[in-house]
C-alpha positions as CSV (number, residue, x, y, z in Angstrom):
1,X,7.6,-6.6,32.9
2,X,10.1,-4.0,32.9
3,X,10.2,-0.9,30.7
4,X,12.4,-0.8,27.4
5,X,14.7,1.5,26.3
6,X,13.2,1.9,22.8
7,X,15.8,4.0,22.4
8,X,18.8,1.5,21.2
9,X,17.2,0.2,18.4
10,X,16.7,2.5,15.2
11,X,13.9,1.1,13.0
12,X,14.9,3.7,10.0
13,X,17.8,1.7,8.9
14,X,16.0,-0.7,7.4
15,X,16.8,-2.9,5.5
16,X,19.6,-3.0,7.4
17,X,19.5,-4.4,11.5
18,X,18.0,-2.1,14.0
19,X,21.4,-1.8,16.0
20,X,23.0,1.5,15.5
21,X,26.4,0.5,13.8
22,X,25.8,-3.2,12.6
23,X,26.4,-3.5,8.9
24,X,24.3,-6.5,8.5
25,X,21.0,-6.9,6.7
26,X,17.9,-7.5,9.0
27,X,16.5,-11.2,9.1
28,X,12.8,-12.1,8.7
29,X,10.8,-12.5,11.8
30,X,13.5,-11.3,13.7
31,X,11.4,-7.8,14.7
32,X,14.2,-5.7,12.4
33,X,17.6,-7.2,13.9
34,X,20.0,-9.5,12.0
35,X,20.6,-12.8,12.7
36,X,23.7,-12.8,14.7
37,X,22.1,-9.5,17.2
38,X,18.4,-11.4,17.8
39,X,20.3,-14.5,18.6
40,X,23.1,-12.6,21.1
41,X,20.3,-10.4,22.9
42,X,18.2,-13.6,23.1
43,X,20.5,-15.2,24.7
44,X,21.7,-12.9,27.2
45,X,18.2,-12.0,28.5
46,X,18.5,-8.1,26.7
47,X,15.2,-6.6,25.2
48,X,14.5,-7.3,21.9
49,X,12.7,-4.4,19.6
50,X,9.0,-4.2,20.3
51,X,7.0,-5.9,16.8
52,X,6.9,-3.8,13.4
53,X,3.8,-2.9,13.5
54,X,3.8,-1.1,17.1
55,X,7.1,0.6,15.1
56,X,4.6,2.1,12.0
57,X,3.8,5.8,12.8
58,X,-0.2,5.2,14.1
59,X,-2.3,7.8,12.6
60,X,-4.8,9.5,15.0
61,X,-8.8,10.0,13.8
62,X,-9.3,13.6,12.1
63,X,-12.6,14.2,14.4
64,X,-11.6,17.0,16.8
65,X,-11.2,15.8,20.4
66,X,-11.5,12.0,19.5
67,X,-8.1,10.3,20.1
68,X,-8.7,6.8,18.8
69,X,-6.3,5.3,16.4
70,X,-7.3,3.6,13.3
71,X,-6.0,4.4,9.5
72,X,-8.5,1.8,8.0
73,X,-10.8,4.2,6.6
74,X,-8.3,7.2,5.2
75,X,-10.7,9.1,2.5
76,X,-10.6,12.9,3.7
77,X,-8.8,12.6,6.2
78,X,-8.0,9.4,8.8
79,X,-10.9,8.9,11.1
80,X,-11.4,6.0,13.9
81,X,-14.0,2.8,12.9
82,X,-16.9,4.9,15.3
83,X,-16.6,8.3,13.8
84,X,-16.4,6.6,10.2
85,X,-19.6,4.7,10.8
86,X,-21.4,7.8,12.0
87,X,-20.2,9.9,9.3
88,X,-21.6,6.8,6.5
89,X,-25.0,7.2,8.7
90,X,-25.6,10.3,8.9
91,X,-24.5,10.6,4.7
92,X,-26.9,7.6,4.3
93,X,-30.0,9.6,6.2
94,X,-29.1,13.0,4.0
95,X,-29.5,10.8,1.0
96,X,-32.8,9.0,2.1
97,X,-31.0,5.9,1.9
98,X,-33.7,4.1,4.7
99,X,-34.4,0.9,5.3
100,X,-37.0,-0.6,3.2
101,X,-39.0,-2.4,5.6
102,X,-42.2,0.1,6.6
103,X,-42.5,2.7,9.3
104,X,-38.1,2.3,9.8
105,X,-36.5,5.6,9.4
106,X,-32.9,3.9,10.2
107,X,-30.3,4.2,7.4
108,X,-29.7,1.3,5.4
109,X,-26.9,-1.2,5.8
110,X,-27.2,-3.5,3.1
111,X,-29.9,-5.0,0.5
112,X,-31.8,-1.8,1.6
113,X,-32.0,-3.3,4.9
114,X,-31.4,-1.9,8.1
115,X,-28.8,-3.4,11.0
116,X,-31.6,-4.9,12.7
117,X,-33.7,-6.4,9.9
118,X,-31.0,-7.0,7.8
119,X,-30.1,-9.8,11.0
120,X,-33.5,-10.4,11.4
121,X,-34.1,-11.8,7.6
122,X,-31.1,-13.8,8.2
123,X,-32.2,-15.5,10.9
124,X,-35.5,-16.2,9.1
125,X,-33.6,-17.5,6.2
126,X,-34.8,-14.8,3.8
127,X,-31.9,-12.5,3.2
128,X,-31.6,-14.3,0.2
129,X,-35.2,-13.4,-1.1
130,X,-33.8,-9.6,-0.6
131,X,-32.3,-8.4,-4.0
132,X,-28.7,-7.4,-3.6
133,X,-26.9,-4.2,-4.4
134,X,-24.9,-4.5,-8.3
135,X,-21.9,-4.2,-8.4
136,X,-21.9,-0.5,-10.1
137,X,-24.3,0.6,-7.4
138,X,-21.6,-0.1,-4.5
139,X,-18.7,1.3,-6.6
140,X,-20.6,4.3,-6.4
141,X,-21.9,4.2,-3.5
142,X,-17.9,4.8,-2.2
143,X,-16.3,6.7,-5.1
144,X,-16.2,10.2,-4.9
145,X,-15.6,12.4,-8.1
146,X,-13.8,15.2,-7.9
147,X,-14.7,18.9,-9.0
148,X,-13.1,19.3,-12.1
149,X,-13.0,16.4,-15.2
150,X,-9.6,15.6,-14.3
151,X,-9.4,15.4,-10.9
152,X,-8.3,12.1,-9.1
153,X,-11.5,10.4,-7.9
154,X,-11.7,9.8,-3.9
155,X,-12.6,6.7,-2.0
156,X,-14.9,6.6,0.8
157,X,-14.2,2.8,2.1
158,X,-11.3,0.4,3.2
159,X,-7.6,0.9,1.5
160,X,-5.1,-2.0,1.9
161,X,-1.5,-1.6,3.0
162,X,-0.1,-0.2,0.1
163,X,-2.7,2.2,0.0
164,X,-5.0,0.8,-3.1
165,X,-9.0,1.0,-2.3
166,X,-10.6,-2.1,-2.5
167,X,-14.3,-3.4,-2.3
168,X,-15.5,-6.8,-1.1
169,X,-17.1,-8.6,-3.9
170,X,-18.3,-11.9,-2.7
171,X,-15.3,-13.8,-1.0
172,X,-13.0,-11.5,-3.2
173,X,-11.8,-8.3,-2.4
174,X,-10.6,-6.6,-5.7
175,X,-8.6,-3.7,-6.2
176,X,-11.0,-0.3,-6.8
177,X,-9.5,1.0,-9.5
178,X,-9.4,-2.0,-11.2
179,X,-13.7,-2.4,-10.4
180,X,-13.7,1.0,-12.1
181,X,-11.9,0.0,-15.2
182,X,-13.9,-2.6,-15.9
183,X,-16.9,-0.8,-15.7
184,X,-16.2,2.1,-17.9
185,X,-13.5,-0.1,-20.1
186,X,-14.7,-3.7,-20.2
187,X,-12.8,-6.6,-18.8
188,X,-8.9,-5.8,-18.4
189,X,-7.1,-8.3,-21.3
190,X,-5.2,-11.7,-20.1
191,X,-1.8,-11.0,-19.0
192,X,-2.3,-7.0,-18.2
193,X,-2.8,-5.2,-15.3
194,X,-4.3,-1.7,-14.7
195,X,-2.0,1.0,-14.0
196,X,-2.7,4.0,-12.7
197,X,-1.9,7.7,-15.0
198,X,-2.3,10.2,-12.7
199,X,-0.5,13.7,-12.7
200,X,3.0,13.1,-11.1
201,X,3.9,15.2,-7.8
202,X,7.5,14.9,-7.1
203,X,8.1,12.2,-9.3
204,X,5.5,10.0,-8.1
205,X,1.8,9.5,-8.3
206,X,-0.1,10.8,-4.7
207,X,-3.3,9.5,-4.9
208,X,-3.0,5.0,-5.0
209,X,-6.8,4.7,-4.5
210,X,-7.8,7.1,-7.3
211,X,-10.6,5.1,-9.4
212,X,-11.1,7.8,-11.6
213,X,-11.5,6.2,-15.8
214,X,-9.8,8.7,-17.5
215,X,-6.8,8.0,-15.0
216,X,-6.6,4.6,-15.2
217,X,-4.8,2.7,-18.7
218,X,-4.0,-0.7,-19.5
219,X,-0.3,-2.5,-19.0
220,X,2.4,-5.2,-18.8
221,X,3.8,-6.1,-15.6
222,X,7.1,-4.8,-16.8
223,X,5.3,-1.2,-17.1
224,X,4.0,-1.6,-14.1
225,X,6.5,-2.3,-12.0
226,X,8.7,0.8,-14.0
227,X,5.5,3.1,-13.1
228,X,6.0,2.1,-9.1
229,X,9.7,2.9,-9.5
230,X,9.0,6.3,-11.1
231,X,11.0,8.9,-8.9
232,X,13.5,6.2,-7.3
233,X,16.2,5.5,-9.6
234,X,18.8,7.6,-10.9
235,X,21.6,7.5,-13.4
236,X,24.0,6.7,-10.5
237,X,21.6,4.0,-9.4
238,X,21.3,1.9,-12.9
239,X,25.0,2.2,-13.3
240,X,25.7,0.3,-9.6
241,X,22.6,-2.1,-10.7
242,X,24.4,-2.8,-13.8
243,X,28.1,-3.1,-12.7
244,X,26.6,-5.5,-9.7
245,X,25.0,-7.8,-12.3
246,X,27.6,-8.2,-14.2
247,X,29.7,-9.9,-11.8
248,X,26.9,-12.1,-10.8
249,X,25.6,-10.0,-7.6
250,X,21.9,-11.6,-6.6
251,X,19.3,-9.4,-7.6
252,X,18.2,-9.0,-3.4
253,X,21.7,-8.3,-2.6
254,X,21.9,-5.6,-5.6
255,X,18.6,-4.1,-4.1
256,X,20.1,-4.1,-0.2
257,X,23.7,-2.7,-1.7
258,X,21.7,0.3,-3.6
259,X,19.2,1.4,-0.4
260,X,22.7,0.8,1.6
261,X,24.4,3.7,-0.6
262,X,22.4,6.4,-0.6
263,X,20.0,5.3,-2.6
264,X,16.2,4.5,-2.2
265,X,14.8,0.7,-2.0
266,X,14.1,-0.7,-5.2
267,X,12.0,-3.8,-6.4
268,X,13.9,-6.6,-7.2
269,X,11.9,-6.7,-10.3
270,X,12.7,-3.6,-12.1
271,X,16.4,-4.5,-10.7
272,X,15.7,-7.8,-13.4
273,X,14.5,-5.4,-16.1
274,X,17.7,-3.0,-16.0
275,X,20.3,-5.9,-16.1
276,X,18.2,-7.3,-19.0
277,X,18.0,-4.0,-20.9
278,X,14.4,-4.1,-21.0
279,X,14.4,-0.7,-18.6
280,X,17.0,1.9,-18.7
281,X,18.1,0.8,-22.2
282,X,19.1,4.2,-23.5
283,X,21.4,5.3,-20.9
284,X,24.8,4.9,-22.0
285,X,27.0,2.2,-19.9
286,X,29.3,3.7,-17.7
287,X,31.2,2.6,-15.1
288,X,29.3,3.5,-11.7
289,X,31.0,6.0,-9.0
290,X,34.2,4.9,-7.1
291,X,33.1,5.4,-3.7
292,X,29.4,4.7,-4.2
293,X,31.3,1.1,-5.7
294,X,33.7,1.1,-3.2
295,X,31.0,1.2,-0.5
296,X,28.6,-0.7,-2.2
297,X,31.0,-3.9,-2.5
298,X,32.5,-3.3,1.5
299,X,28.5,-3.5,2.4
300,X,28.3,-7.0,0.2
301,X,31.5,-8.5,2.0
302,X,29.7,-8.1,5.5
């Protein structure tokens, strides 16, 4: 297969297609081109842009002179899945966590059991004779207080894509700071969601896997989705949202016109709380800038 000139495509326009100069928004499945570019290259035999994830920047493990890749385990710095699991052993042995059957000195795995007994008594049929772990047990097994009171808690196991810990309960995998709520709060209310309170850092809360308490407070959606936007929008931006609505602009569309402007992707939710005045509801109306417009509406007819 010959090599690829990686080179034509520019993955940092997104949403808009990877070819340098085409105004048109990027189609799903279509590896970051539009519609009209995946379907010309296609068909006159030119490369297409390698997938999205071989286009994410790949984090390398923190252990010096290991250069495996792997940002599954990202707690104090991103180490590969061997390094990780030697570091939890060797943590384990300091703590005397050993397995429970006699005469083994290897570090437990789980139900107190080592690797090999652990498979062993499920073989036999008896893991289930083994008690379990509870639940607060794990979460602190993984959660790692910081020095001071107020500190953002670390968290020493898997964080999904957006960067939230979470813990496998069962065939569930909840969110960490929501295990943590729970169990220093009670049980979060119907309809709410946890949001995090952290100290903001350029606009934005840092730490997504925090699952310390006294950082964590209960929420509507509509809170919650402002919180995430915290840092994005400006003045100019609501005014553009607004002026789009208004002559009956989809809510996607308004989202692509104001990341296609200068301005940085919003959630097509909080775009649905501005143009209902539930967000944003005591800036004045005015009428948005002339060129930001002017592009904005040139971007929508193409």
């Amino acid at each position: 297969m010959p090599d690829v000139d990686y080179t034509l495509f520019d993955p940092s326009r997104a949403p808009l297609c990877a070819i340098k100069d085409c105004p048109r928004k990027a189609a799903a499945s279509k590896r970051g081109l539009c519609q009209r570019c995946h379907r010309e290259r296609k068909l006159a035999g030119l490369p297409l842009p390698p997938d999205r994830r071989r286009l994410t920047p790949i984090k390398t493990c923190a252990t010096p002179g290991c250069d495996r890749t792997n940002d599954k385990h990202a707690f104090n710095g991103v180490r590969c899945n061997m390094h990780y699991r030697r570091r939890r052993k060797a943590q384990k042995l300091a703590a005397g966590e050993l397995c429970s059957v006699d005469n083994c000195e290897k570090p437990a795995v789980a139900r107190g059991l080592c690797g090999t007994h652990r498979i062993a008594a499920r073989a036999a049929g008896d893991l289930d004779l083994v008690p379990a772990k509870s639940l607060k047990e794990r979460f602190f097994g993984y959660a790692v207080p910081g020095k001071y009171l107020d500190d953002c808690w670390g968290w020493n196991a898997c964080v999904n894509q957006k960067g939230y810990g979470v813990l496998r309960v069962g065939r569930t995998t909840p969110l960490a700071h929501v295990i943590s709520y729970e169990l220093h709060h009670g049980p979060v209310p119907p309809g709410m969601v946890v949001m995090h309170a952290c100290p903001l850092v350029d606009g934005k809360r840092p730490n997504k896997a925090c699952t310390n308490p006294l950082h964590l407070r209960i929420g509507t959606h509509a809170e919650n989705t402002q919180d995430d936007d915290t840092g994005k929008l400006t003045p100019s931006d609501v005014h553009l949202i607004r002026y789009l609505a208004c002559i009956g602009v989809s809510l996607s569309r308004i989202a692509d016109a104001v990341a296609a402007t200068g301005g940085q992707r919003v959630s097509i939710g909080m775009i649905g709380f501005i143009r209902r005045g539930e967000s944003w509801a005591t800036l004045p109306t005015e009428r948005p800038d002339p060129e930001r417009l002017r592009a904005a509406l040139e971007y929508l007819k193409s």
